[in-house]
C-alpha positions in Angstrom: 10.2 10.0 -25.3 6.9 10.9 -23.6 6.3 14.0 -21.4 3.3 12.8 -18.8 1.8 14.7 -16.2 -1.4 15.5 -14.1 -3.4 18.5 -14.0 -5.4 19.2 -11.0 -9.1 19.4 -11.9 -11.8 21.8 -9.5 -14.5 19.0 -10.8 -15.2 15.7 -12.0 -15.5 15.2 -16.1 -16.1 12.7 -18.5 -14.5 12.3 -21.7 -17.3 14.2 -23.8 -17.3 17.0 -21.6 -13.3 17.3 -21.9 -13.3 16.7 -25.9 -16.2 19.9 -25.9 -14.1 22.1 -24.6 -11.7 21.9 -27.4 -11.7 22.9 -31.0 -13.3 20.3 -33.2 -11.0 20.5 -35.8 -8.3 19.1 -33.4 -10.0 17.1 -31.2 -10.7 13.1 -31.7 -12.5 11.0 -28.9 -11.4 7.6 -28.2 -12.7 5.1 -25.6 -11.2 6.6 -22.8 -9.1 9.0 -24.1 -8.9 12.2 -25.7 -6.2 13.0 -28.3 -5.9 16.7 -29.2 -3.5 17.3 -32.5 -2.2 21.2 -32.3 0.3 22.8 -33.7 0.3 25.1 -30.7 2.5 23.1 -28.6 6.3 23.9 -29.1 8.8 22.3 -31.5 9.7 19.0 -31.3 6.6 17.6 -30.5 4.6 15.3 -32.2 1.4 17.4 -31.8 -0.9 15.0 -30.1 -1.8 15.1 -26.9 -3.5 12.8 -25.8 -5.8 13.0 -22.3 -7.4 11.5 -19.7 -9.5 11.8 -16.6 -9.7 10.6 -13.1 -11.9 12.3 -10.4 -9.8 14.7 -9.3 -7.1 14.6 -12.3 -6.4 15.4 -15.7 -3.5 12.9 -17.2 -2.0 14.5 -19.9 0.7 12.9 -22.5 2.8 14.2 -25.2 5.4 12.5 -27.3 8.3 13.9 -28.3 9.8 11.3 -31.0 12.6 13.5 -31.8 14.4 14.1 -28.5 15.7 10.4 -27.6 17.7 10.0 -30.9 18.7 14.3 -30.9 20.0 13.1 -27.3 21.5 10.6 -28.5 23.6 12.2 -31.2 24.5 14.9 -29.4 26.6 12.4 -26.3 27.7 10.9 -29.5 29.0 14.1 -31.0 30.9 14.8 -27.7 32.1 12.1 -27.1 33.9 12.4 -30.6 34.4 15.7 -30.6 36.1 15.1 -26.8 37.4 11.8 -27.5 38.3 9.7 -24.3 41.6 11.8 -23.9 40.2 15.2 -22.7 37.8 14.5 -20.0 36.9 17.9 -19.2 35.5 18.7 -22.4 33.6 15.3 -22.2 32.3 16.1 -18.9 31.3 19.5 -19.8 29.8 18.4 -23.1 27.7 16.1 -21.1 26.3 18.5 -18.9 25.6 20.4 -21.8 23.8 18.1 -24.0 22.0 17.0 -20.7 20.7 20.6 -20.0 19.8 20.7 -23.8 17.7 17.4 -23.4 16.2 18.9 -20.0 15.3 22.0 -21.5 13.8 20.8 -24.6 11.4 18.7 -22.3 10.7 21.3 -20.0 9.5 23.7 -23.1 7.1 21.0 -24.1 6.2 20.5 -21.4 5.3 24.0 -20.3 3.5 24.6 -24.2 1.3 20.7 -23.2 0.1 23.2 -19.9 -0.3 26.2 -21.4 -2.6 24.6 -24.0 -4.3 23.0 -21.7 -5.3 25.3 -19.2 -6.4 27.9 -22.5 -9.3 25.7 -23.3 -10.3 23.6 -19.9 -12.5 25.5 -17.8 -12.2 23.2 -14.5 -8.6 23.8 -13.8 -7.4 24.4 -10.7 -4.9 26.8 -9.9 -1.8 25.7 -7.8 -2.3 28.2 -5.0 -5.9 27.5 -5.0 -6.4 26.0 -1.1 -7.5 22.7 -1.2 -10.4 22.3 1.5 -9.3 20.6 4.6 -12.3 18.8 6.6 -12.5 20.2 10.7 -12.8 17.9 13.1 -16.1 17.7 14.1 -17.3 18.9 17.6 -17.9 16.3 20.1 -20.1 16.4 23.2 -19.3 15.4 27.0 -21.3 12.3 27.8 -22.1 13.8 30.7 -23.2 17.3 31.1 -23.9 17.4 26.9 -21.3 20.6 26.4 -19.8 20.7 22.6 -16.0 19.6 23.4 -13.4 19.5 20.3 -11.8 16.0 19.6 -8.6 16.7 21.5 -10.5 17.9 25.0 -9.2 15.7 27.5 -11.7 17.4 30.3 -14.5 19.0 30.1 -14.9 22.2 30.7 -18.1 22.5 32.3 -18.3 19.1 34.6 -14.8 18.2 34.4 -15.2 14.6 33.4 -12.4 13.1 32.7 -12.2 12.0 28.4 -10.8 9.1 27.2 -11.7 9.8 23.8 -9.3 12.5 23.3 -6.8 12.5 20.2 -3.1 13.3 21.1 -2.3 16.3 19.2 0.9 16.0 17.0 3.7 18.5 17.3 4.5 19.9 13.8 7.7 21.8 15.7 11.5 20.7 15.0 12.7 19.8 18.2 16.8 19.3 18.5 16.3 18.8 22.6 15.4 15.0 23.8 11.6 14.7 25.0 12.7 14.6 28.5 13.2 18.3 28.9 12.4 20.1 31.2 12.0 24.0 31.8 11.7 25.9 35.0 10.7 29.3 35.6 11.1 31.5 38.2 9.2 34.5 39.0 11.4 37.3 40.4 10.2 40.7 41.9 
């Protein structure tokens, strides 16, 4: 079974720059790929793991050989130890051996990561804010004032934009659009 994921990288790099910031004994280069064989990743592992890099990414894979036959043996083993008589025990066994399988993936998983972001510099961290481009200031055609995308008159001339974007609610509405609220002022 292989355990794949991405990696969020703060830069582009190539495959020689990835495989230098490893340690030599483990690392081999391919084509397009480098394959890392550690022993620091947990058990069941095979120990490679093998990489690869997109723009903004870092693809990672690890195979775990042993899990989909231990997986396997384990439904098997419930299944006689439960038999088809006692379905509570199967039922339980199953969600057992399921959370066995789940949490044997998530360990190497996890150990693929933490190996990972010990030796890559260009990581990102998850609650690192990714940059989000502003909208860029317009100008009124006629009077030359700096307006913002979504200005629908100007505010010096008072021309009249057709340009303007329609900005979009991010609210949670439960009433229909065709609401309406009145106020009135009391003394």
């Amino acid at each position: 079974m292989w355990i794949k994921g991405n990696i969020l990288l703060s830069r582009q790099m190539n495959i020689q720059e990835l495989a230098s910031q490893f340690p030599e004994n483990e690392t081999e280069v391919d084509e397009h790929t480098v394959i890392i064989n550690t022993r620091d990743i947990p058990f069941f592992a095979e120990h490679k793991l093998y990489l690869k890099t997109t723009s903004t990414k870092l693809t990672y894979k690890l195979w775990v050989p042993s899990l989909g036959p231990l997986i396997f043996f384990m439904y098997l083993a419930v299944l006689f130890l439960a038999g088809f008589t006692n379905w509570r025990m199967l039922v339980v066994g199953s969600i057992i051996v399921t959370g066995i399988a789940f949490a044997i993936y998530v360990i190497n998983d996890k150990g693929a990561r933490n190996y990972l972001h010990k030796h890559v510099d260009a990581i990102r961290e998850e609650n690192d804010a990714i940059p989000v481009n502003e909208p860029e200031a317009e100008h009124c055609p006629a009077c030359n004032t700096p307006v913002t995308p979504y200005t629908k008159v100007c505010p010096e001339c008072g021309l009249y934009l057709k340009s303007a974007k329609k900005i979009q609610s991010k609210g949670n509405h439960t009433a229909s659009n065709k609401t309406k609220i009145h106020y009135h002022l009391k003394k």
